[in-house]
C-alpha positions in Angstrom: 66.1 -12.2 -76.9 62.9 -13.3 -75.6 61.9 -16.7 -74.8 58.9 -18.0 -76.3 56.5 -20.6 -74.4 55.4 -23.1 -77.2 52.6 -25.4 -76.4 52.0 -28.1 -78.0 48.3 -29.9 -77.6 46.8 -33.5 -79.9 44.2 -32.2 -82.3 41.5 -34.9 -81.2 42.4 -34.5 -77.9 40.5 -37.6 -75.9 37.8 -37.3 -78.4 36.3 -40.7 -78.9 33.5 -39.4 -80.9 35.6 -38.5 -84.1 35.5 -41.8 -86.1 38.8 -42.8 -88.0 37.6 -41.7 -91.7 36.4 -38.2 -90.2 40.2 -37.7 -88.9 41.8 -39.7 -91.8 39.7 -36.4 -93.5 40.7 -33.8 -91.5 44.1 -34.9 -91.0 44.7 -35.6 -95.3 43.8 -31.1 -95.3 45.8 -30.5 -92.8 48.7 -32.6 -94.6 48.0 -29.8 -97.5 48.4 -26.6 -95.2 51.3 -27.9 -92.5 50.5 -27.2 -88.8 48.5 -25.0 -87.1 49.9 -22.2 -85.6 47.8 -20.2 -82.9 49.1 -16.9 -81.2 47.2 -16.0 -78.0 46.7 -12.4 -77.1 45.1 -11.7 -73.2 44.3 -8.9 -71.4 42.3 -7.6 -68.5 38.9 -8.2 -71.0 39.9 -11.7 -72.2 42.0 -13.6 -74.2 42.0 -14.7 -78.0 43.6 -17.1 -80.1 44.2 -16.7 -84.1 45.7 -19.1 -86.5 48.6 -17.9 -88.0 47.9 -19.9 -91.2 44.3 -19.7 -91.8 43.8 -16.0 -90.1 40.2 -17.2 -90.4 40.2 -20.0 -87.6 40.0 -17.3 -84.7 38.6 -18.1 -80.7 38.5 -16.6 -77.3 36.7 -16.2 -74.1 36.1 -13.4 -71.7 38.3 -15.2 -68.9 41.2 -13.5 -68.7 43.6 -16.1 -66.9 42.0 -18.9 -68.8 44.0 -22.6 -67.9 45.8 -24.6 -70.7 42.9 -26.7 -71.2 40.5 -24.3 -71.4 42.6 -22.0 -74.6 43.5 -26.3 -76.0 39.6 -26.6 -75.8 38.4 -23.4 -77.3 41.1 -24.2 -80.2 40.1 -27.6 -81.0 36.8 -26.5 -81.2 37.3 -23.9 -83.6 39.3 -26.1 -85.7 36.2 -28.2 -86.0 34.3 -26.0 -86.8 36.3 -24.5 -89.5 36.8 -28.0 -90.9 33.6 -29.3 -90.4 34.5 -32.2 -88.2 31.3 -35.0 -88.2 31.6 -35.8 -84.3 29.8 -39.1 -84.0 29.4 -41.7 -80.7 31.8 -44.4 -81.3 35.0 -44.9 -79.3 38.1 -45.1 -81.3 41.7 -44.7 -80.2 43.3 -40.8 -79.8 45.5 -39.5 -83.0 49.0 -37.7 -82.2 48.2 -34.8 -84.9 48.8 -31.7 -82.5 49.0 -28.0 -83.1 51.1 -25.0 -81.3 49.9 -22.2 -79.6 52.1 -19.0 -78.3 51.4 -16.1 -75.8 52.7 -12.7 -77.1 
C-alpha cells in the first residue's frame, strides 16, 4: 500500500493583516464545511492544487518542483480569495486553523 505524504499548513499562516472578526468569519464557514482537503498534481509543465471539498478553490504555478511554502502560499491565497478574506494592516496574533494537502 502506498504511503501518503500529508501536510499539514495554519490557514493564516503569519498573516497579521487578517483582523480577528475577518478570521472569527472565515473560520465560523469553514466550521460548516470541515477541512480543507487539497490534492497536488505536478508534472514537467507545473503543478496544481484542487480542493477536494469545494472542487472550485483550484491553484497552481508553472514551477514544477515548487517548495512547501510556495504550494502553502498559492493555497492560502486561493482560499482567500474564494472566501473573500478582508486583509487589513493591523497585527494580531496567528490562528491554528490549518488545511491538508497530498501529492498523488
Amino acid at each position: 500500500m502506498e504511503k501518503k505524504n500529508i501536510n499539514l499548513a495554519n490557514l493564516f499562516g503569519n498573516n497579521s493583516d487578517i483582523d480577528l472578526d475577518e478570521r472569527t468569519r472565515v473560520l465560523g464557514e469553514l466550521k460548516k464545511i470541515g477541512n480543507l482537503t487539497f490534492k497536488i498534481s505536478k508534472d514537467e509543465d507545473g503543478w496544481t492544487a484542487q480542493c477536494k471539498e469545494l472542487a472550485g478553490i483550484i491553484t497552481g504555478n508553472t514551477n514544477p518542483d515548487p517548495t512547501n511554502t510556495e504550494i502553502e502560499s498559492q493555497i492560502r491565497d486561493a482560499i482567500y480569495a474564494a472566501f473573500n478574506v478582508k486583509i487589513q494592516n493591523k497585527k494580531i496574533l496567528s490562528s491554528y486553523q490549518k488545511f491538508k494537502y497530498s501529492f498523488k
